[in-house]
PDB file with SEQRES, HELIX, SHEET and CRYST1 records, atoms N, CA, C and O in Angstrom:
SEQRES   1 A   78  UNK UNK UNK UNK UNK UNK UNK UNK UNK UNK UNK UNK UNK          
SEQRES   2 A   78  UNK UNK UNK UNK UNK UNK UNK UNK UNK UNK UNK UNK UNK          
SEQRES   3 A   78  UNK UNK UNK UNK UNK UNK UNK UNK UNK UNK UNK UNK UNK          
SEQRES   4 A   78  UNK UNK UNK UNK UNK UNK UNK UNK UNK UNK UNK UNK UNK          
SEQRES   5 A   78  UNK UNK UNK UNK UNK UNK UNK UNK UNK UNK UNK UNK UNK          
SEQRES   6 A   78  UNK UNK UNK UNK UNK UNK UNK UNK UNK UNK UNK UNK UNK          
HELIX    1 AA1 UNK A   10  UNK A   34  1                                  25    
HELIX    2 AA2 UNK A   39  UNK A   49  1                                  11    
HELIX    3 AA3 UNK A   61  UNK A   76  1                                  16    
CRYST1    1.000    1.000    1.000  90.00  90.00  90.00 P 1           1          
ATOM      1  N   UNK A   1      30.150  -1.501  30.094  1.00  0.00           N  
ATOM      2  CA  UNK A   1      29.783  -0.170  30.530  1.00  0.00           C  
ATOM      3  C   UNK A   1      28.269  -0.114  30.731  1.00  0.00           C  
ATOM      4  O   UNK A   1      27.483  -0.420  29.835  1.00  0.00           O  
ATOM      5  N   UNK A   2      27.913   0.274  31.896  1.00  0.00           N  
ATOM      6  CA  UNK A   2      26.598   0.560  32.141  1.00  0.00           C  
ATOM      7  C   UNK A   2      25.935   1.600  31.924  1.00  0.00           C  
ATOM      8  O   UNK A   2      26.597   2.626  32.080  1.00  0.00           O  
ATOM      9  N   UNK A   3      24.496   1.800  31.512  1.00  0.00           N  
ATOM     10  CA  UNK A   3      24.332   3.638  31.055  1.00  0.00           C  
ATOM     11  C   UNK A   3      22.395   3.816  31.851  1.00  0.00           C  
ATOM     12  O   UNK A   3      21.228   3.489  31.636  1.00  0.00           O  
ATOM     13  N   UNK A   4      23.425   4.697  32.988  1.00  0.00           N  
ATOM     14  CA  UNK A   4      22.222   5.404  33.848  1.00  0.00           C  
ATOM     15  C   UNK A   4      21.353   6.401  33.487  1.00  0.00           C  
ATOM     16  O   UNK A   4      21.817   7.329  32.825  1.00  0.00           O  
ATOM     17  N   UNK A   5      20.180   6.408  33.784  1.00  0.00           N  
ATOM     18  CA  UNK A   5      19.628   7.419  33.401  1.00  0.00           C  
ATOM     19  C   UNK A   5      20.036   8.438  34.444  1.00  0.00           C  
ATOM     20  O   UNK A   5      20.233   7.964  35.563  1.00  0.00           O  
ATOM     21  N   UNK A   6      20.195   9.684  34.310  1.00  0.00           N  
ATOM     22  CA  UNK A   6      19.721  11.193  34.829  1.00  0.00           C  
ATOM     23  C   UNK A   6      19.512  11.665  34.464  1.00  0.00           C  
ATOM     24  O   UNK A   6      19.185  11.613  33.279  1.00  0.00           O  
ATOM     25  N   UNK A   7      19.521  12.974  35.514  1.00  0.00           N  
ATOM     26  CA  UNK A   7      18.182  13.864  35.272  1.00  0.00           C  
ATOM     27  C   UNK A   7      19.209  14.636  34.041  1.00  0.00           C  
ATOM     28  O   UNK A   7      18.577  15.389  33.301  1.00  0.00           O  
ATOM     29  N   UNK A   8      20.661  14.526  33.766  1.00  0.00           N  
ATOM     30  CA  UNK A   8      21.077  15.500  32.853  1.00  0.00           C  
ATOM     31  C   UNK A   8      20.578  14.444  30.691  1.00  0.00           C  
ATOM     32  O   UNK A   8      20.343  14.838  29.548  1.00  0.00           O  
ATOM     33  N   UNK A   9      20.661  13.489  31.204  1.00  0.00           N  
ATOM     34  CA  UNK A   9      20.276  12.255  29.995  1.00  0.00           C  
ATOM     35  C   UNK A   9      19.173  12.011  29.565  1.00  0.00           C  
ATOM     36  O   UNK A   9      18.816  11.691  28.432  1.00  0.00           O  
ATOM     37  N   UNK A  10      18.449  12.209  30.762  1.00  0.00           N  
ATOM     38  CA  UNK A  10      16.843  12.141  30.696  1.00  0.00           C  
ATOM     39  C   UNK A  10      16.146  12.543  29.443  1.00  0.00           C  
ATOM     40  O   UNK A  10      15.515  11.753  28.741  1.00  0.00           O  
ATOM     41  N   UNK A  11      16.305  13.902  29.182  1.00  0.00           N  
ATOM     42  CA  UNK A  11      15.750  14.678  27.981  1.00  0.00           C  
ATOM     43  C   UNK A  11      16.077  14.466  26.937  1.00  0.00           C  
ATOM     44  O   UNK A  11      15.449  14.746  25.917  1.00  0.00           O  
ATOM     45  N   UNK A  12      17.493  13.741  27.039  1.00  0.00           N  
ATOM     46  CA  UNK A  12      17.907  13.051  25.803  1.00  0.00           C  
ATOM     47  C   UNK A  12      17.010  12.311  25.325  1.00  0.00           C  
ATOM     48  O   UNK A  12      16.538  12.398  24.192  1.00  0.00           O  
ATOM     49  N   UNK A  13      16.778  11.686  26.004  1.00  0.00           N  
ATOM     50  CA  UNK A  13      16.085  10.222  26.317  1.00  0.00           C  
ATOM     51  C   UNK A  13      14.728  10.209  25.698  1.00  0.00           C  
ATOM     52  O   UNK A  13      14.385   9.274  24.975  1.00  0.00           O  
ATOM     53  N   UNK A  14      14.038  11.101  25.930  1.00  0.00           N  
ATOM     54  CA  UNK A  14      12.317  11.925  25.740  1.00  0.00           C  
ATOM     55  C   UNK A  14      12.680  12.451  24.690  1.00  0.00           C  
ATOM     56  O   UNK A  14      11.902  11.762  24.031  1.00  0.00           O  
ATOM     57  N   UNK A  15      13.371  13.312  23.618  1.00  0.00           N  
ATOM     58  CA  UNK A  15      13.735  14.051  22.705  1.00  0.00           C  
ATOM     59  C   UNK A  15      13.817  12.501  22.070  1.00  0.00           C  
ATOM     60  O   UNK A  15      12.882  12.412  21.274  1.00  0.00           O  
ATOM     61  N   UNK A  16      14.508  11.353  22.109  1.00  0.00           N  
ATOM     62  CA  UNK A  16      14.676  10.524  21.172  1.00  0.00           C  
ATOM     63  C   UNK A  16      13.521   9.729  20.792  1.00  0.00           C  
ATOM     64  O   UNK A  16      13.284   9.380  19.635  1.00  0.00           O  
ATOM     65  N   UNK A  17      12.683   9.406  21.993  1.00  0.00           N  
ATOM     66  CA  UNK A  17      11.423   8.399  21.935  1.00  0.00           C  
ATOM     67  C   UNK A  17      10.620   9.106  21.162  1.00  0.00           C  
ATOM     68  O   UNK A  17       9.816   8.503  20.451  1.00  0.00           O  
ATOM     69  N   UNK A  18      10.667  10.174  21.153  1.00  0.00           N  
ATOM     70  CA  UNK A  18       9.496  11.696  20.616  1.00  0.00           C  
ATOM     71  C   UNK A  18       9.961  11.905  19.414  1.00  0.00           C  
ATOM     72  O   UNK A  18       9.275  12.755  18.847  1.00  0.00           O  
ATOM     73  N   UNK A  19      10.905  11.471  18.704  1.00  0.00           N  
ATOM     74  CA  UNK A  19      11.597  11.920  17.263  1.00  0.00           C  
ATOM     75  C   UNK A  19      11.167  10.334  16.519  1.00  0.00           C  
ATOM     76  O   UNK A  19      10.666  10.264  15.396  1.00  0.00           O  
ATOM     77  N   UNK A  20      11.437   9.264  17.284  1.00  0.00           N  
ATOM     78  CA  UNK A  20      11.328   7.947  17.237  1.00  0.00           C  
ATOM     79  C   UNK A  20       9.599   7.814  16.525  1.00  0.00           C  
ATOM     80  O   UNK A  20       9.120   7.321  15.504  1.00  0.00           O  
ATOM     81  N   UNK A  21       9.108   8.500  17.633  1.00  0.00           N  
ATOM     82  CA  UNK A  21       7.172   8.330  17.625  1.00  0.00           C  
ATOM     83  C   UNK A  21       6.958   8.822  16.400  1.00  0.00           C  
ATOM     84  O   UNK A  21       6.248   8.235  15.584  1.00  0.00           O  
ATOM     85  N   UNK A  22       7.582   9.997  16.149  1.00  0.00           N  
ATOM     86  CA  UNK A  22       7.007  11.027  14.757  1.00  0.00           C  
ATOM     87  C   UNK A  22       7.385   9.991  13.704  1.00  0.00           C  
ATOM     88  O   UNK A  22       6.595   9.579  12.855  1.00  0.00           O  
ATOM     89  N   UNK A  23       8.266   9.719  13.788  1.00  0.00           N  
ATOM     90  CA  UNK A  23       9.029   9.086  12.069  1.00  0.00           C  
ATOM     91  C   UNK A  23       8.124   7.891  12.057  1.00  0.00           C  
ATOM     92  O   UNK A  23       7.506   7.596  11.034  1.00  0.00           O  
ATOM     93  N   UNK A  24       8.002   7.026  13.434  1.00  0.00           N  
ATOM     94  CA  UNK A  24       7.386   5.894  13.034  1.00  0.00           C  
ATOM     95  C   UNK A  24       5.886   6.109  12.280  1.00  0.00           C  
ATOM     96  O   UNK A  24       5.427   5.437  11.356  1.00  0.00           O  
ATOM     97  N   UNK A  25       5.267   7.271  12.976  1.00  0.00           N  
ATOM     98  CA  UNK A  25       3.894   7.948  12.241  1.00  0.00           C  
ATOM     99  C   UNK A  25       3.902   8.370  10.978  1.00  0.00           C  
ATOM    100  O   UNK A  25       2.938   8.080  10.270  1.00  0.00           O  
ATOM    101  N   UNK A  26       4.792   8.998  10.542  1.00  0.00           N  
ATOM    102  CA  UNK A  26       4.479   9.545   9.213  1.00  0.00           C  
ATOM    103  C   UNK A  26       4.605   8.171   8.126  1.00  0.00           C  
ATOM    104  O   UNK A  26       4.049   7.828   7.082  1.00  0.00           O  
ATOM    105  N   UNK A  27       5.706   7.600   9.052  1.00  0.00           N  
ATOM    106  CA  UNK A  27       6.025   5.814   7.842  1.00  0.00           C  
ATOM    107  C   UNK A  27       4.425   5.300   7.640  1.00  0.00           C  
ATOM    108  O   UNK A  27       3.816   5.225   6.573  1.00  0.00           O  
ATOM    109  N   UNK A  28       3.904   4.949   9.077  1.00  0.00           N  
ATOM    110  CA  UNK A  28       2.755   4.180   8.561  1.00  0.00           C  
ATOM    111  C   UNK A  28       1.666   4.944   8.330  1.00  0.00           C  
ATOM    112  O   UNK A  28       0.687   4.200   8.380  1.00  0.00           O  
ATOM    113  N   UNK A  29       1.361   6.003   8.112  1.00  0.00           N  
ATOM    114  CA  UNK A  29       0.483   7.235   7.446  1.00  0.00           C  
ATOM    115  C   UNK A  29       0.933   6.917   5.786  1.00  0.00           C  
ATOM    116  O   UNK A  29       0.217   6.927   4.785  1.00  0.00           O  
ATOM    117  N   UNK A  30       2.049   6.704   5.891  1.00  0.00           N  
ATOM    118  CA  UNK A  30       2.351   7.214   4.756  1.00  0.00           C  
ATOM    119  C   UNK A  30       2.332   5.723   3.933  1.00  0.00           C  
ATOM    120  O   UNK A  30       1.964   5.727   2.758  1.00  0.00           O  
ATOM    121  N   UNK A  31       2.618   4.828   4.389  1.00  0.00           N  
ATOM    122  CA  UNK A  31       2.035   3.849   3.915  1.00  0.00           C  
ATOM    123  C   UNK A  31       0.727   3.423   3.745  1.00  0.00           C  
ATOM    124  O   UNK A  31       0.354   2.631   2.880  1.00  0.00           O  
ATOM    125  N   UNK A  32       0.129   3.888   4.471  1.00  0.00           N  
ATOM    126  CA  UNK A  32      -1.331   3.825   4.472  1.00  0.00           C  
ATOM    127  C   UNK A  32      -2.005   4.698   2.959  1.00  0.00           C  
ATOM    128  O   UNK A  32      -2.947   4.393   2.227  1.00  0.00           O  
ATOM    129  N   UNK A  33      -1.133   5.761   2.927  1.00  0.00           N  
ATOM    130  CA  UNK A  33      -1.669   6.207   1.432  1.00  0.00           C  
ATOM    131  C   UNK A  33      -1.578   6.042   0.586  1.00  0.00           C  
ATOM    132  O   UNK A  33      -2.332   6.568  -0.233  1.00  0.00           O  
ATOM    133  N   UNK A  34      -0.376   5.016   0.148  1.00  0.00           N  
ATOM    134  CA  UNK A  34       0.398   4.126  -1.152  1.00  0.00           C  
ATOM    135  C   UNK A  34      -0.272   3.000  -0.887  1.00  0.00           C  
ATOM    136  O   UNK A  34      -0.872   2.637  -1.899  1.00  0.00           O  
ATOM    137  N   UNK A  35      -0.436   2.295   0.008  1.00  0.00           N  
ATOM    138  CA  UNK A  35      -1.727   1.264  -0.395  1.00  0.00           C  
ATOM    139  C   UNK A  35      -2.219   1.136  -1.337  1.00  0.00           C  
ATOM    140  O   UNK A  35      -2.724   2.257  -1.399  1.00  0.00           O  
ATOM    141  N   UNK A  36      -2.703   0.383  -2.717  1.00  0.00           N  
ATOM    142  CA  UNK A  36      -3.601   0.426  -3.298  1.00  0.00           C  
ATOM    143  C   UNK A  36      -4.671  -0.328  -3.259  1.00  0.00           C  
ATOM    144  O   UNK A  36      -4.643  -1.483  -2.832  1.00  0.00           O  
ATOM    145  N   UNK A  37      -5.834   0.315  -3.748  1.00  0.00           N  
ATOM    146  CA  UNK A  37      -7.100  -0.491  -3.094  1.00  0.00           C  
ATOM    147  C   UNK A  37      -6.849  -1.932  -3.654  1.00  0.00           C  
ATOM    148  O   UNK A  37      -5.992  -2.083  -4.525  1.00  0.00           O  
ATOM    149  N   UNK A  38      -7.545  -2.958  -3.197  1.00  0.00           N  
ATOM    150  CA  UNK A  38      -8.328  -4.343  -3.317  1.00  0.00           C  
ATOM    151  C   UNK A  38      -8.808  -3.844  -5.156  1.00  0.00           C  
ATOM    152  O   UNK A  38      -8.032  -4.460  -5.887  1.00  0.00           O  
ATOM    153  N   UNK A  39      -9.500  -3.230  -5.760  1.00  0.00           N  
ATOM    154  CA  UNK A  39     -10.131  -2.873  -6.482  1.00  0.00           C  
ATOM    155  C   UNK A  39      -9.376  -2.904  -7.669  1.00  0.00           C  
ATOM    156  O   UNK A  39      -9.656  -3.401  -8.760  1.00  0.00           O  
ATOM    157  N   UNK A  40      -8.011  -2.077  -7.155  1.00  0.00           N  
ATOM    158  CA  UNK A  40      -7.171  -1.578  -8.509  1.00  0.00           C  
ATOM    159  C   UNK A  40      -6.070  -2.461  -8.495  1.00  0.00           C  
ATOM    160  O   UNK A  40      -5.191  -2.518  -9.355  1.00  0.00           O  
ATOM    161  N   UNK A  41      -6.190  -3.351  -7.173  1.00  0.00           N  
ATOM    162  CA  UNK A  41      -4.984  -4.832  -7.503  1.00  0.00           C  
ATOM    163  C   UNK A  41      -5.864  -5.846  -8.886  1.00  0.00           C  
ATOM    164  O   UNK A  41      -5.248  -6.278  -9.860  1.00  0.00           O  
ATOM    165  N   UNK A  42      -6.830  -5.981  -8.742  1.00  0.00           N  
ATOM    166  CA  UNK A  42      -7.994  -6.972  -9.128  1.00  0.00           C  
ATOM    167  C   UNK A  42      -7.915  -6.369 -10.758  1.00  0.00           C  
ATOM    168  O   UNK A  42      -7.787  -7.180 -11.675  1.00  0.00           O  
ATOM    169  N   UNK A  43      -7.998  -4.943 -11.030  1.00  0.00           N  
ATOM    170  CA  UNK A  43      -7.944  -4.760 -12.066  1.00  0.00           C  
ATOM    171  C   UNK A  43      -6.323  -4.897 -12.950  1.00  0.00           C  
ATOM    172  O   UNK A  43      -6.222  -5.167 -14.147  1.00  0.00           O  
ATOM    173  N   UNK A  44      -5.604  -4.732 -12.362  1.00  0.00           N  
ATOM    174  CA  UNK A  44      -4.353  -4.591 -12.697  1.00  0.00           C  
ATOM    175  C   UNK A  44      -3.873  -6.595 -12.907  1.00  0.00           C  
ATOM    176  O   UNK A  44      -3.131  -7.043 -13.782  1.00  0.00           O  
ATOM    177  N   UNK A  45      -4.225  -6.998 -12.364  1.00  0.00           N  
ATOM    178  CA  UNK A  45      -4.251  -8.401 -12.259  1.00  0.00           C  
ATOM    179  C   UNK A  45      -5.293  -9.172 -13.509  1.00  0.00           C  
ATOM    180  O   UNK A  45      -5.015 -10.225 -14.083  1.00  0.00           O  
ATOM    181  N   UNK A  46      -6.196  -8.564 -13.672  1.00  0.00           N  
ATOM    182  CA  UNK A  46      -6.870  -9.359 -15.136  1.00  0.00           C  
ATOM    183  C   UNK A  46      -6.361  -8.527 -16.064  1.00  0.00           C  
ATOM    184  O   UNK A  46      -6.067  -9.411 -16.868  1.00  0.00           O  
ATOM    185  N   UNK A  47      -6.029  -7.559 -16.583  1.00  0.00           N  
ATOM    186  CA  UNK A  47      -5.239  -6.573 -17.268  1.00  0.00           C  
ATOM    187  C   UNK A  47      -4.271  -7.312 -17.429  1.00  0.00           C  
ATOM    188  O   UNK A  47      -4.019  -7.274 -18.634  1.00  0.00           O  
ATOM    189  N   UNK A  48      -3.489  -8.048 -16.859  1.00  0.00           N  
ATOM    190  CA  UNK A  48      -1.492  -8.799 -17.053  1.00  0.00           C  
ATOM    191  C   UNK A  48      -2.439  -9.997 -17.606  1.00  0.00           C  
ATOM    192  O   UNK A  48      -1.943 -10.529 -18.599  1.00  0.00           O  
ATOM    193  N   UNK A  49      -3.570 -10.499 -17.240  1.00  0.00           N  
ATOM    194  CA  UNK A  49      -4.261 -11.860 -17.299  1.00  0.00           C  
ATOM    195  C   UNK A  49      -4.750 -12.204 -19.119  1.00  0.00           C  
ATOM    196  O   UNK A  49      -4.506 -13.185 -19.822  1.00  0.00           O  
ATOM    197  N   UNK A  50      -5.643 -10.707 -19.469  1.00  0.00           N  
ATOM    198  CA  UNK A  50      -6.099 -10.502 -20.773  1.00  0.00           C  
ATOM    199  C   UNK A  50      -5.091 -10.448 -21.848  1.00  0.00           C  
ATOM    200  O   UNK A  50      -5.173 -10.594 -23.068  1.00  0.00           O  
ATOM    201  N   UNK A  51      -3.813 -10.118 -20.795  1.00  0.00           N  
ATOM    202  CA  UNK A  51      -2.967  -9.256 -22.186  1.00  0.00           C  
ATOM    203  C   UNK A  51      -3.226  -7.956 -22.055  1.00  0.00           C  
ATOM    204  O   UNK A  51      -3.385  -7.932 -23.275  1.00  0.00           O  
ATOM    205  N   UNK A  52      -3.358  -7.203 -21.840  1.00  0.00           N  
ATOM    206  CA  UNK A  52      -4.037  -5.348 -22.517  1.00  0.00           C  
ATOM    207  C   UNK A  52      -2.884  -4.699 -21.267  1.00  0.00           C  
ATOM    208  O   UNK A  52      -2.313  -5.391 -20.425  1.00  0.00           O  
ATOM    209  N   UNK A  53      -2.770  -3.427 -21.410  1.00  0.00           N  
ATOM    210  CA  UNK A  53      -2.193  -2.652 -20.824  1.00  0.00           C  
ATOM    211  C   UNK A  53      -3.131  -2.268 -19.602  1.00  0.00           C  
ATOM    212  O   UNK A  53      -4.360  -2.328 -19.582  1.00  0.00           O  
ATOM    213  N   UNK A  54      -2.097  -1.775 -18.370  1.00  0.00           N  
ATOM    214  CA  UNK A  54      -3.586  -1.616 -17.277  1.00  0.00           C  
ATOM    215  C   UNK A  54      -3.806  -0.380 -17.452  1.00  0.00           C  
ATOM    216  O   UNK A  54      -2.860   0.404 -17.520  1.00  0.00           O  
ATOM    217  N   UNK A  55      -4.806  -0.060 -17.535  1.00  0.00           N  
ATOM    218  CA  UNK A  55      -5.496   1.227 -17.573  1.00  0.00           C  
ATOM    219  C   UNK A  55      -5.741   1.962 -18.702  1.00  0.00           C  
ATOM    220  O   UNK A  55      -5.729   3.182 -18.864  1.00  0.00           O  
ATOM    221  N   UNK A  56      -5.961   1.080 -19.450  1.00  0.00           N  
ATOM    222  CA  UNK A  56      -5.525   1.307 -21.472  1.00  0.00           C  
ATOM    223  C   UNK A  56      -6.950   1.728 -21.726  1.00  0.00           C  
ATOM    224  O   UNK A  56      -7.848   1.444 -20.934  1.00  0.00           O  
ATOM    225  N   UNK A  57      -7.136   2.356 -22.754  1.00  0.00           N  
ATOM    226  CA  UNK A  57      -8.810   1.929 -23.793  1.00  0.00           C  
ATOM    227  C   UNK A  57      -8.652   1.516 -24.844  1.00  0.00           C  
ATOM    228  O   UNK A  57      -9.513   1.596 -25.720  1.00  0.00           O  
ATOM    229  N   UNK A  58      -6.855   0.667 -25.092  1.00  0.00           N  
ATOM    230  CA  UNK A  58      -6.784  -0.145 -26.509  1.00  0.00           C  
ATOM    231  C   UNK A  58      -6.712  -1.221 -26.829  1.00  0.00           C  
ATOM    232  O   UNK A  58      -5.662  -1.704 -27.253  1.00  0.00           O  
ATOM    233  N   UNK A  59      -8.138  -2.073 -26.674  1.00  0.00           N  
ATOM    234  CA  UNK A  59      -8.224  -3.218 -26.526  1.00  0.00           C  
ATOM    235  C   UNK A  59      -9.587  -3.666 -27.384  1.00  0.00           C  
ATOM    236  O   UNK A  59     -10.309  -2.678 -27.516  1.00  0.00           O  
ATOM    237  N   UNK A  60     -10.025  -4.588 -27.865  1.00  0.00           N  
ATOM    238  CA  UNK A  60     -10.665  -5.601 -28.756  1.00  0.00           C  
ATOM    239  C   UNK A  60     -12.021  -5.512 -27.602  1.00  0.00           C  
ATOM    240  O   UNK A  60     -11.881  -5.193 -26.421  1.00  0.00           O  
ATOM    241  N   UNK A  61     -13.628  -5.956 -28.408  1.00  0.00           N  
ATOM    242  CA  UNK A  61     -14.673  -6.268 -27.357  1.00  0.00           C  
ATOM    243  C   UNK A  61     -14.420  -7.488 -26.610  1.00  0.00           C  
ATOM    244  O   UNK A  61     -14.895  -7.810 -25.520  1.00  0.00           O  
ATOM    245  N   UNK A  62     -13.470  -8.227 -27.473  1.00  0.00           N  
ATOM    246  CA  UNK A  62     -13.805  -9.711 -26.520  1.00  0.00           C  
ATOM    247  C   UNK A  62     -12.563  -9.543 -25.251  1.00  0.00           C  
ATOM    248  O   UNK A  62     -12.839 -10.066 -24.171  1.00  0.00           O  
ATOM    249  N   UNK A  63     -11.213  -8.820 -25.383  1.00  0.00           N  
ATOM    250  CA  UNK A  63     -10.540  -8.273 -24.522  1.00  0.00           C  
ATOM    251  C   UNK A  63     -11.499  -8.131 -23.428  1.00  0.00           C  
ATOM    252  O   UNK A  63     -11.777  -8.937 -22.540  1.00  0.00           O  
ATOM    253  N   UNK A  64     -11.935  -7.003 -23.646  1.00  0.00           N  
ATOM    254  CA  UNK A  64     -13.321  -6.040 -22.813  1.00  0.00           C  
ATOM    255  C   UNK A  64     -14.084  -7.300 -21.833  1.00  0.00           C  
ATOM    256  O   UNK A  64     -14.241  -7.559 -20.639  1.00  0.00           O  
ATOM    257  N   UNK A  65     -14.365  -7.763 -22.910  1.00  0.00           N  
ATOM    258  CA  UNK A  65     -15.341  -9.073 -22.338  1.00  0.00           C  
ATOM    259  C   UNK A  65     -14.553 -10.073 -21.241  1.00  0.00           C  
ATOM    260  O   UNK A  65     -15.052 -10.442 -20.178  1.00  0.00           O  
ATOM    261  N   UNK A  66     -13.242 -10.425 -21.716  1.00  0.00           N  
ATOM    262  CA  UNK A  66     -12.831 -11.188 -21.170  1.00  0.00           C  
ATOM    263  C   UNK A  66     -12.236 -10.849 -19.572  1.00  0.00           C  
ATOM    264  O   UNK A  66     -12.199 -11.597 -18.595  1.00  0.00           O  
ATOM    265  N   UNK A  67     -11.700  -9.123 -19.750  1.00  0.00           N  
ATOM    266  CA  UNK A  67     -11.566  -8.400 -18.648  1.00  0.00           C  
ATOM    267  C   UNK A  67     -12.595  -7.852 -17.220  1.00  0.00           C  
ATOM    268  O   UNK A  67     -12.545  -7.370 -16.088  1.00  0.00           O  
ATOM    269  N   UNK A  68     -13.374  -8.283 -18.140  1.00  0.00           N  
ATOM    270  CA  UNK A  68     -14.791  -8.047 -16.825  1.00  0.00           C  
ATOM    271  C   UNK A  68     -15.342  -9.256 -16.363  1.00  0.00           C  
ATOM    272  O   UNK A  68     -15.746  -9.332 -15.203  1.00  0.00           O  
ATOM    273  N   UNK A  69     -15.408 -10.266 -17.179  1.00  0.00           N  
ATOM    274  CA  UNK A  69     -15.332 -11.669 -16.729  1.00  0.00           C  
ATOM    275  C   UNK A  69     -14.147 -11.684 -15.062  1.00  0.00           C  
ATOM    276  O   UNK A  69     -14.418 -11.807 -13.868  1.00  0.00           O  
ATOM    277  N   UNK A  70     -13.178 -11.541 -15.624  1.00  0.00           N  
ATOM    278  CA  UNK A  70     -12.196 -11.815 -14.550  1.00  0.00           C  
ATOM    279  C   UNK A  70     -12.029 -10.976 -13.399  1.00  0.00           C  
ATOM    280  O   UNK A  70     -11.665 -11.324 -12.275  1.00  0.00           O  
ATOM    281  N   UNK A  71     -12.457  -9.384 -13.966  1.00  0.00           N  
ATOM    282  CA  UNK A  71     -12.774  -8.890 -12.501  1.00  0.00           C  
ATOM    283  C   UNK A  71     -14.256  -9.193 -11.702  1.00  0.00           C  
ATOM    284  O   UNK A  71     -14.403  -9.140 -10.481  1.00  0.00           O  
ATOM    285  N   UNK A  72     -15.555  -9.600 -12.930  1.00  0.00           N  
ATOM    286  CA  UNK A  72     -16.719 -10.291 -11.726  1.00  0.00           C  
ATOM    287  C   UNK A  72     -16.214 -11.476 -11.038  1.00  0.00           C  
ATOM    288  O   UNK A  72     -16.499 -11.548  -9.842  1.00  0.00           O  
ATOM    289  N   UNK A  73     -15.483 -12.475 -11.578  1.00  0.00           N  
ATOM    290  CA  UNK A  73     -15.023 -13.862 -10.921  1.00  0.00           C  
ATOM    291  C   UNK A  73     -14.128 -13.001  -9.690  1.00  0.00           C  
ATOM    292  O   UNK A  73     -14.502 -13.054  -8.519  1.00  0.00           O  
ATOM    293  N   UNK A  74     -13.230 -12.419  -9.998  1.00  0.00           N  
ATOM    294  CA  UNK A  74     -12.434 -11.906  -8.576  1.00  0.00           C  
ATOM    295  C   UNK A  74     -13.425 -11.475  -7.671  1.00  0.00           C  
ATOM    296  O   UNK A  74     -13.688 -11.962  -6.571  1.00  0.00           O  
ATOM    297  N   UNK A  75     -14.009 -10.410  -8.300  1.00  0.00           N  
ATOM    298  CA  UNK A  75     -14.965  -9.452  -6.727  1.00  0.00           C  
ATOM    299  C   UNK A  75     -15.814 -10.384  -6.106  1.00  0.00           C  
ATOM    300  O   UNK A  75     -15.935 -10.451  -4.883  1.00  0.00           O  
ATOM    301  N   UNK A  76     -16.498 -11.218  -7.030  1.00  0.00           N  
ATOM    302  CA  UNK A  76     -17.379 -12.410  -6.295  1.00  0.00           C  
ATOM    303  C   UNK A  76     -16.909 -13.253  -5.229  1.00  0.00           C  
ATOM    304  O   UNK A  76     -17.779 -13.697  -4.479  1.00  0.00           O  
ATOM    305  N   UNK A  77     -15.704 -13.567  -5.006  1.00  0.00           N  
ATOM    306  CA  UNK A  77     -15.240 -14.056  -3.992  1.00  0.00           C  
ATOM    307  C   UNK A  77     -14.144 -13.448  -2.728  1.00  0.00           C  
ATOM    308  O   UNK A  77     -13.269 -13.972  -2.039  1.00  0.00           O  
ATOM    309  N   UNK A  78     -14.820 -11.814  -2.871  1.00  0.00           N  
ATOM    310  CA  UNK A  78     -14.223 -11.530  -1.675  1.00  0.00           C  
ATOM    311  C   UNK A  78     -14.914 -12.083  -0.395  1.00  0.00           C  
ATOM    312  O   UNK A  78     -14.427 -11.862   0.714  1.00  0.00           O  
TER     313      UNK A  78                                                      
END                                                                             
């Protein structure tokens, strides 16, 4: 079966590409805002690395120490 456009399908046609456009926009908008930075991967990543919880303040000085160690070694080689 073959499927023609006309002028009665047409608007179908424009109504779908145009419903199509929106959804695809809000997806990658909206992905764009769940992103998380470079910053808070890096921290969350020596955090699993140290041991400590991410985003904790219950941790030891050498924790501390050892956690900023690993995020200067990360940021240094962006």
């Amino acid at each position: 079966m073959k499927l023609q456009v006309t002028k009665r399908n047409r608007k179908f046609l424009h109504l779908g590409f145009a419903i199509e456009f929106i959804i695809l926009t809000v997806a990658i908008i909206s992905n764009a805002h769940a992103t998380p930075t470079n910053n808070e991967n890096v921290n969350k990543f020596c955090a699993y690395v140290v041991g400590i919880p991410y985003a904790s303040d219950n941790f030891t000085d050498e924790e501390w120490t050892r956690f900023q160690y690993c995020t200067n070694a990360l940021e240094s080689n962006d």
